[in-house]
Every structure is written in C-alpha cells, then in structure tokens.
C-alpha positions as CSV (number, residue, x, y, z in Angstrom):
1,X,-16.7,24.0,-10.4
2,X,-17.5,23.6,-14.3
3,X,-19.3,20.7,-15.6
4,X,-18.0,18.9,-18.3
5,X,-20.6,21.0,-20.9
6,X,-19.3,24.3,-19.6
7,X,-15.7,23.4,-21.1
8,X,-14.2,25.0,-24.1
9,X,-13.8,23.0,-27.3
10,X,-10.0,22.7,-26.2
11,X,-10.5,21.5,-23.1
12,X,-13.2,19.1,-24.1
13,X,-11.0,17.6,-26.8
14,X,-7.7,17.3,-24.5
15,X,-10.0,15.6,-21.3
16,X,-13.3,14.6,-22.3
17,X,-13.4,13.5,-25.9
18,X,-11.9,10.3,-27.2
19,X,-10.3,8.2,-24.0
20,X,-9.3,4.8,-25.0
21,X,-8.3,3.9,-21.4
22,X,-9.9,5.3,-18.5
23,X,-8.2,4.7,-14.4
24,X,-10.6,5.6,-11.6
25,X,-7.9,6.2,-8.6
26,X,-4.6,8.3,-8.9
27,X,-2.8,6.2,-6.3
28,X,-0.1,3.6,-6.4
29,X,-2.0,1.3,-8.6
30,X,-4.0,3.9,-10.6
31,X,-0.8,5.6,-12.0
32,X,0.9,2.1,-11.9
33,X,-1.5,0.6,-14.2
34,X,-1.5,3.7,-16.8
35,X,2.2,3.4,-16.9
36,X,2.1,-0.3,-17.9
37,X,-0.8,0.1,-20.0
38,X,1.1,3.0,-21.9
39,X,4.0,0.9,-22.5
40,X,1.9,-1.7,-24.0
41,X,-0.2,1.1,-26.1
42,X,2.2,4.0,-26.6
43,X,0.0,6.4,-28.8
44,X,-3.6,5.4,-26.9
45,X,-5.5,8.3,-24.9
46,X,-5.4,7.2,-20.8
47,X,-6.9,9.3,-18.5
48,X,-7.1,9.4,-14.7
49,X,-9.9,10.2,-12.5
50,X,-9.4,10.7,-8.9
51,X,-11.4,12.1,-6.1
52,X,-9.2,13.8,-4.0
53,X,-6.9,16.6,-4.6
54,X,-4.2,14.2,-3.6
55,X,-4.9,10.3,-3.7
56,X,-7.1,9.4,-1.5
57,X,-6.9,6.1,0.0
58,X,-3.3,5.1,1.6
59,X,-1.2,6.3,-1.3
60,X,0.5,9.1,0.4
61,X,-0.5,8.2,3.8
62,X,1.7,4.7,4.0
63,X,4.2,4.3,6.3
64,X,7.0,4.3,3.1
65,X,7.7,0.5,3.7
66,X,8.9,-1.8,1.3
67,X,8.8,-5.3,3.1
68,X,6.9,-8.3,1.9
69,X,6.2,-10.1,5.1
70,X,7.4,-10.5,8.3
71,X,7.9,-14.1,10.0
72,X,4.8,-13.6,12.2
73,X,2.6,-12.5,9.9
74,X,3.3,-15.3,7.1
75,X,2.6,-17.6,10.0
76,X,-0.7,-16.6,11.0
77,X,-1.5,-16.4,7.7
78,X,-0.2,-20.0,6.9
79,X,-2.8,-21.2,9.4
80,X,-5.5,-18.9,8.1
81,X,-4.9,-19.1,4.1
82,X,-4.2,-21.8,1.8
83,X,-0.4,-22.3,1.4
84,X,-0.5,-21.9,-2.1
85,X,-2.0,-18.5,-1.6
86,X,0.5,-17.3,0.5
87,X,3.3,-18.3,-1.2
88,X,1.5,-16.7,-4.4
89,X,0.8,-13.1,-2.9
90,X,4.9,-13.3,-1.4
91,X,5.6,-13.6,-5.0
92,X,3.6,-10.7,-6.1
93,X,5.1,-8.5,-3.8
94,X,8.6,-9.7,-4.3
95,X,8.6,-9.1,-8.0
96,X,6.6,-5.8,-7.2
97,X,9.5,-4.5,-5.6
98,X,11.5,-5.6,-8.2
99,X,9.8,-3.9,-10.8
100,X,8.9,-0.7,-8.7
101,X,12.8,0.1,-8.5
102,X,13.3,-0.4,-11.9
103,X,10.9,2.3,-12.6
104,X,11.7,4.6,-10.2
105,X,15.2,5.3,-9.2
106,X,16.6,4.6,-5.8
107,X,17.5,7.9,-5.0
108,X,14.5,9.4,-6.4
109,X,12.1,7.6,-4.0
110,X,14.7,8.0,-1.1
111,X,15.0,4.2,-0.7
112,X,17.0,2.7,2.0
113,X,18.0,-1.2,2.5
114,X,17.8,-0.2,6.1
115,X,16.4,-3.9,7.0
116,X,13.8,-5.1,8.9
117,X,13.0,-6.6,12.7
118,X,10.1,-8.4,13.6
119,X,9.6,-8.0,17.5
120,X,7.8,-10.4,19.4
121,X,6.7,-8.7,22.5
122,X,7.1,-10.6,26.0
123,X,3.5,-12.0,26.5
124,X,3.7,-13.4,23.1
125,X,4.5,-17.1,22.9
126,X,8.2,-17.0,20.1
127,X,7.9,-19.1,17.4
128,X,8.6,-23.0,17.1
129,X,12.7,-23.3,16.4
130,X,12.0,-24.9,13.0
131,X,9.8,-22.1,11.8
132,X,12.9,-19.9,10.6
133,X,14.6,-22.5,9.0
134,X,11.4,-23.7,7.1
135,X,11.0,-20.0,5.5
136,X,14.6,-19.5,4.6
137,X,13.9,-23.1,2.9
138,X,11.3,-21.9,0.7
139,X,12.4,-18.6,0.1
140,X,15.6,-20.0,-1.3
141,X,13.5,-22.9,-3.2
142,X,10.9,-20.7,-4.7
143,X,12.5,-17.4,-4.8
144,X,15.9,-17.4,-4.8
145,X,16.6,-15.4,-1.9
146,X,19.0,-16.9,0.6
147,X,19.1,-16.8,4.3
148,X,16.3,-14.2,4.3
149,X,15.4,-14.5,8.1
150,X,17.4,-14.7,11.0
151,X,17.4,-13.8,14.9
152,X,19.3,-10.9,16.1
153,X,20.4,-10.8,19.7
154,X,21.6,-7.1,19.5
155,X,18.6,-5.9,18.8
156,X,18.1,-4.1,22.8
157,X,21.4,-2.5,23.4
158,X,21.1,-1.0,19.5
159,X,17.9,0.0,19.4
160,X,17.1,0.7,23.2
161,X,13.9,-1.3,23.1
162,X,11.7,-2.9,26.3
163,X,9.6,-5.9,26.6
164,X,10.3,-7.6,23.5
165,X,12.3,-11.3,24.0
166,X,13.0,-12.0,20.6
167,X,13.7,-10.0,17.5
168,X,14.3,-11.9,13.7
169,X,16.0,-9.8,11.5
170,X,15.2,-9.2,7.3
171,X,17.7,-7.9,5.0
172,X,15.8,-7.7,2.0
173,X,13.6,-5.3,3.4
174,X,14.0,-1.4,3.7
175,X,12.1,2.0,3.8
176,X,11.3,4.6,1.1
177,X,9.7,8.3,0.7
178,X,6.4,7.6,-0.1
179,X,5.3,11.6,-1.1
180,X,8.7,11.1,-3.5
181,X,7.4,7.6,-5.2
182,X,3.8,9.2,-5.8
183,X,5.7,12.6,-7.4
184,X,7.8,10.3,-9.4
185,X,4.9,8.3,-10.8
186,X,3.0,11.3,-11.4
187,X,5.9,13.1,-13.0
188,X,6.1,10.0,-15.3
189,X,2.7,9.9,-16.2
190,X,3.0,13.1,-17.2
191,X,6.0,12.9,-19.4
192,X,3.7,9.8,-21.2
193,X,1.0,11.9,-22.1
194,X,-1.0,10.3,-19.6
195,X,-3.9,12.7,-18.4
196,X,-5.1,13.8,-15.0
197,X,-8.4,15.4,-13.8
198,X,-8.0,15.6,-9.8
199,X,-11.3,16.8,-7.6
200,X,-13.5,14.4,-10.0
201,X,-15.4,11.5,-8.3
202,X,-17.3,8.9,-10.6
203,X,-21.0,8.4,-9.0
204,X,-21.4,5.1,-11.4
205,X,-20.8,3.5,-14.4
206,X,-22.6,1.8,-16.9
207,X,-21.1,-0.5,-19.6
208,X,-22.2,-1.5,-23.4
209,X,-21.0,-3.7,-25.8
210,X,-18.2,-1.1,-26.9
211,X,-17.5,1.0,-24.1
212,X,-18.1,2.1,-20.8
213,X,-20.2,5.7,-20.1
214,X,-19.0,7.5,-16.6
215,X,-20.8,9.6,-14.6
216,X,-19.1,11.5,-11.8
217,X,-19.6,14.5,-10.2
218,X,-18.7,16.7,-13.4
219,X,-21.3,15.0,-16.3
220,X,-20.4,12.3,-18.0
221,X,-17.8,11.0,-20.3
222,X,-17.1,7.5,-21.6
223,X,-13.9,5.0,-22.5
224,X,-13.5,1.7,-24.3
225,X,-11.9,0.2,-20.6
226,X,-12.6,1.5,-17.3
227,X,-10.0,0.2,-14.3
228,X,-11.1,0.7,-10.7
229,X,-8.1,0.9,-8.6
230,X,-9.6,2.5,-5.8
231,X,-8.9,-0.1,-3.1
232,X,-10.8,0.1,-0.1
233,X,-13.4,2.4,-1.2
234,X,-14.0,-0.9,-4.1
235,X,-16.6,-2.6,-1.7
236,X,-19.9,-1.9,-3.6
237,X,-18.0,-3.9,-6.6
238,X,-16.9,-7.0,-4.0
239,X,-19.4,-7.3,-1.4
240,X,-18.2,-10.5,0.0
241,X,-14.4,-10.1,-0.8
242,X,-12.7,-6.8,0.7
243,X,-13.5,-4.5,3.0
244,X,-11.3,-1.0,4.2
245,X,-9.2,-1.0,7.0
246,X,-8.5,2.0,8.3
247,X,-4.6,2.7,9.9
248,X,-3.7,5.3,12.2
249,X,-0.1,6.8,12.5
250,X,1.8,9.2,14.8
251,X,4.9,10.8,14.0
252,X,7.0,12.2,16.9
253,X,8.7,15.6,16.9
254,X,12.5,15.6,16.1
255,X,14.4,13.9,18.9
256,X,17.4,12.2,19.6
257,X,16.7,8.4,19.1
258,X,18.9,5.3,18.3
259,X,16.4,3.4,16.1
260,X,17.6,3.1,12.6
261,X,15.5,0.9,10.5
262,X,11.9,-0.9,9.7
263,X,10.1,-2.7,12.5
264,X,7.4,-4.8,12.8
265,X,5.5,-6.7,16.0
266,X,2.3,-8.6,16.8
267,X,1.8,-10.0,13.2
268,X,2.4,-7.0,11.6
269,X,-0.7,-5.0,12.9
270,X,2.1,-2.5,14.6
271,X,5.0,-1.4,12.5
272,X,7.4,1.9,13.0
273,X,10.7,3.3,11.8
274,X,12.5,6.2,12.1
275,X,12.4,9.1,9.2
276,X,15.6,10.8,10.4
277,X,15.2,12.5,13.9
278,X,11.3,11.6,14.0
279,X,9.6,8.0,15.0
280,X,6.5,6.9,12.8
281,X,4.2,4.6,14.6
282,X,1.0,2.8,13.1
283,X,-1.6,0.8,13.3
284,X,-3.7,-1.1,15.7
285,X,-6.4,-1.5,14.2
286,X,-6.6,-5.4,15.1
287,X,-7.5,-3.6,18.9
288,X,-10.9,-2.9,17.3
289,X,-11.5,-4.3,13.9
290,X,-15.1,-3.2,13.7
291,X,-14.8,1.0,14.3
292,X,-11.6,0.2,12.2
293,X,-13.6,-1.2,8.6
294,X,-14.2,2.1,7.9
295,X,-13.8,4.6,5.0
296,X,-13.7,7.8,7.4
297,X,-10.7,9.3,8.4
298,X,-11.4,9.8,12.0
299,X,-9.2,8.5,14.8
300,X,-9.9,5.7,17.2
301,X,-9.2,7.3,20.5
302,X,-8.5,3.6,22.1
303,X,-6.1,2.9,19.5
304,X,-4.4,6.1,19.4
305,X,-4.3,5.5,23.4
306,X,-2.4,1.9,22.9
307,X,0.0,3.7,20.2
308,X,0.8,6.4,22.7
309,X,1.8,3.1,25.6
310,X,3.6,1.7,22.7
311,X,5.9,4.5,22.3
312,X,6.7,5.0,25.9
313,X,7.1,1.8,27.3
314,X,8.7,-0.1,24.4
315,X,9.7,1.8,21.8
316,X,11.6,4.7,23.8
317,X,10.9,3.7,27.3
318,X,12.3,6.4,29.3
319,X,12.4,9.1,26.6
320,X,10.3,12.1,26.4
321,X,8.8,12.6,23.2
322,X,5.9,14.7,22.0
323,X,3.3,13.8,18.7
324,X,3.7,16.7,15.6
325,X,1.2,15.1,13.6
326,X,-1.6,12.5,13.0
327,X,-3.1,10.8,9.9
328,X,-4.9,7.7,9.3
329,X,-5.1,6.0,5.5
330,X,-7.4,3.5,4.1
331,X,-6.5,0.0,3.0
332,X,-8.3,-2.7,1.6
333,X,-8.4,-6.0,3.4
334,X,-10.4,-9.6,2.5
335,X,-10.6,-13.2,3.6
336,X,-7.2,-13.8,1.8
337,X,-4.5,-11.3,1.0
338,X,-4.1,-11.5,-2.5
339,X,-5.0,-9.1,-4.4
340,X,-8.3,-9.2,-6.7
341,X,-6.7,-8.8,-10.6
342,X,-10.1,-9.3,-12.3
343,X,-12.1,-8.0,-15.7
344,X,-15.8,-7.5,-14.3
345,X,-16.9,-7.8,-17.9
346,X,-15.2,-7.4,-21.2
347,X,-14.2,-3.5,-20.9
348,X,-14.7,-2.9,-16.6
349,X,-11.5,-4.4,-15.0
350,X,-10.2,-4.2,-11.3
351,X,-7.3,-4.7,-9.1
352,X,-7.9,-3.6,-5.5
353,X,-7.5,-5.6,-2.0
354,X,-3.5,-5.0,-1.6
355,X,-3.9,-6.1,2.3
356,X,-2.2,-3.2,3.1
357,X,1.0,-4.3,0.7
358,X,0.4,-1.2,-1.6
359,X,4.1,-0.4,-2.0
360,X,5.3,-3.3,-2.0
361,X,2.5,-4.7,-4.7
362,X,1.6,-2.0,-6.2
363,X,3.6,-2.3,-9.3
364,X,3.6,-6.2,-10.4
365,X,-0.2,-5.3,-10.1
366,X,-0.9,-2.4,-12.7
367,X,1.3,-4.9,-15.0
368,X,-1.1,-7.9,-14.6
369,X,-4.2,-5.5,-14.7
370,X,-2.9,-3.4,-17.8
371,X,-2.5,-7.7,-19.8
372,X,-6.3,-7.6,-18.9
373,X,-7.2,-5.5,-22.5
C-alpha cells in the first residue's frame, strides 16, 4: 500500500494537506461527530481515519437496538452508580435517539417501534412491587415520558418462551438495521464533503500549541483537532476508566418463530430479537468477564455454549434450529456508564465508553464532542 509521500499532488491536496478537523474511528460516533461538527463549520476540511475496511469496533456488529435501559439493568446500576449518574446517561441516550431519527429517516435505517421485554428468568428473585412504579415516576418527572414500564402477562403464550416468571414490557423501545444506519451516515458524510481514508491506523499522536501531527501506518499528516472515537480500543488514553468488552452473537437460520420484538434478561447481559425469519442472540459476557475484556475477536467457547442452552431451553424450547453465522463486536465499558466527553488538551478531544449504548448514544454524543472546539 502507498505511503502518504508516494501520493500524487492531487491526492495529497484532497487527503493529506490542510485538515482542519481530524476523527480517528469511522463508527457511530466517528461519523456522528463529523456530521455535527460540519454543521457547526460548513466550509472546514474533516477527515476520517479508520482502521478497518469496515468500522471496527461494534459499529456494524450491534445487535440494531435502540433501547435505553431495561428495568433490571437501571436497578443494578442504581445500587452500583450514583443516582445522578444514572439518571444523566438515561438522558443522553433518550435525546440520542431523538436526535439519531431526526437525522436519519425511519425507513432508511429500517426502524421498528416493535417494543421491548425485560425477562426475568425463574431463579432470579422479580423486582420489589414499587420498583415499576418508582421509574414510571421519574421518567414522567424528568423526561416526560409516561407510563414507560409495565408487566405483561401474555408474554408466554405470544412469544412461546420457558422459564421466565415475569416479563415488563417497554414501548418506547424498538429495533433498527444497523448495516443501513452506518450506510446512511456514511452516505451523508459524503454528500458534506466530509473525507474518508479506510485501511489507515494511527500508531500515535503528538500535539503542539497549534495542532496535532499523526502518525499511522501510512506517514504522517497533521490537523488543528484530533477526536478519538475509537471506543474500546481508547484504553491507552484512560487507563483507569474503560476497558473493551467483547459481545458474542448467533443468528439462527430462517425458521418459523413467533417472537416479534426486542428482548432483554439478566440485567441486560443477554438480549435477542427476531430480524424476520432469523433469531439474534448475544452476549454473556458477564459468564466470564475476564477472557471477555478483550480487544480480539475470538469466541468464548463457554459462552457460546450458554448462548446455545439459551436458545433451546428458553428462547424456542422445543424448536429445532441451526446457527448461519457468528460475530463478536467490541464495546467499551467503565466503573460508570456514562460516557467520557472530554478535551485531553486544547486540540486532542475524546468521547468513547458508550457501555455498550452506541446506538442509542451515539448521536447526542458527536454533538457534545463536536461543542468541544
């Protein structure tokens, strides 16, 4: 592959030369941010350098989820966060949902207000009676959103589950496409004049008092701002505050199947949904949270094991089903789950750790990171 001093004058000027705003990460929040910072800086030169052919962290790997917490998960993290923290990241996620379907159309993403259920399995003890009432509360005092959470007692003859006593329905949540919402951001980055140089990872950076010089794999080129949006692979920058979590997922063959929908059980850690005649199942990864703070894309042969009982016992007990195909993505993950919207210095800025809330985050944080310049 060239380096940058074996390009022609032409491509040199349109790539190289004269970047005002530089994005390390072509995911969610990489193209996210360029779009907000374009619309603050219309005629400015951004450029975006990822490593991958495609993005590479959980981007296009996701399960195409846009919730913002299920009633589980906000309570373990209400007795492991700060409450003002949790309600804060909600927030962010609420109004980045909000803002992601004003910039890209429903039907462009394939977005579905299917809902959500949030299973609690058998052996797990339900929730105290005053615990859905208390979250509708805030949710309607802080957010405006009314009767947000409520049990459903239908859930087993619709769905055809097993070994689940108690499902609490969500419907302000749905699904999307997430290859569609990365075309459609890259489709609009491109119609902003907003550059791309794929296959291009940056080794280091070192920054001055009027800009930042960039050295990846290609030679060097330099930008008045640098934005590191790379997520989990961001842990040299934040030793002490993220780390990457890695997430596994199977997707069935086509088969028939009743389940129509988003799903969520043991505090989130599992989650599946149909995408039409298929089942997508992930996660797991709290089954071995040491093999899974990882940025290799292996699979975990235990958890892939525990996804597999999963499937046939509670998902479609008594079905037949066979796996097509396997991925696993990288997300970022910290001591809290908001995300870090930080300058580093006066022209590096960052905004990784989306605690595996990418989609639904995604956007409200490229806005706050593009107000950093």
């Amino acid at each position: 592959m060239l380096r940058f001093d074996q390009l022609s004058y032409w491509e040199r000027e349109q790539y190289i030369v004269g970047n005002t705003f530089v994005i390390v990460g072509a995911g969610l929040i990489g193209m996210s941010t360029a779009l907000s910072l374009r619309e603050r800086f219309p005629t400015e030169k951004i450029l975006i350098l990822e490593r991958g052919y495609l993005p590479t962290g959980a981007s296009t790997k996701n399960a195409g989820f846009a919730c913002f917490g299920s009633p589980t998960e906000i309570q373990d993290d209400l007795c492991h966060m700060p409450e003002d923290k949790v309600w804060e990241t909600i927030e962010l996620r609420l109004k980045g949902l909000e803002q992601l379907q004003k910039r890209v159309p429903a039907a462009a993403m394939r977005y579905q207000n299917c809902g959500s259920w949030d299973l609690i399995s058998a052996s797990e003890k339900d929730l105290d009676p005053e615990f859905i009432p208390f979250l509708n509360e805030q949710f309607q005092k802080r957010f405006g959103y009314a009767h947000v959470y409520q049990k459903d007692t239908t859930y087993e003859s619709k769905f055809g589950f097993q070994g689940f006593q108690v499902a609490y329905f969500n419907a302000f949540e749905g699904a999307l496409d997430t290859g569609l919402l990365i075309h459609q951001l890259h489709q609009q980055c491109s119609a902003q004049g907003i550059q791309f140089l794929f296959a291009t990872e940056v080794i280091k950076w070192e920054s001055s008092d009027d800009d930042v010089l960039i050295a990846t794999t290609h030679g060097e080129l330099s930008a008045q701002h640098l934005f590191l949006c790379t997520n989990g692979f961001a842990q040299t920058y934040f030793q002490n505050e993220l780390r990457p979590a890695r997430a596994q997922v199977l997707l069935t063959k086509p088969m028939k199947h009743r389940i129509k929908g988003t799903f969520h059980s043991d505090k989130g850690y599992y989650y599946f949904r149909d995408i039409g005649n298929r089942i997508l199942l992930g996660g797991g990864r709290h089954l071995d949270f040491e093999t899974e703070t990882t940025t290799t894309f292996d699979k975990n042969e235990r958890i892939r094991a525990a996804l597999l009982n999963k499937l046939s016992t509670e998902i479609l007990p008594g079905q037949a089903f066979e796996i097509d195909q396997e991925w696993s993505g990288i997300m970022c993950v910290g001591p809290e789950k908001k995300p870090i919207i930080r300058s580093l210095n006066k022209n590096v800025h960052a905004g990784v750790r989306m605690g595996g809330m990418g989609v639904a985050i995604g956007t409200a944080v490229g806005a706050a990171l593009s107000k950093l310049v």
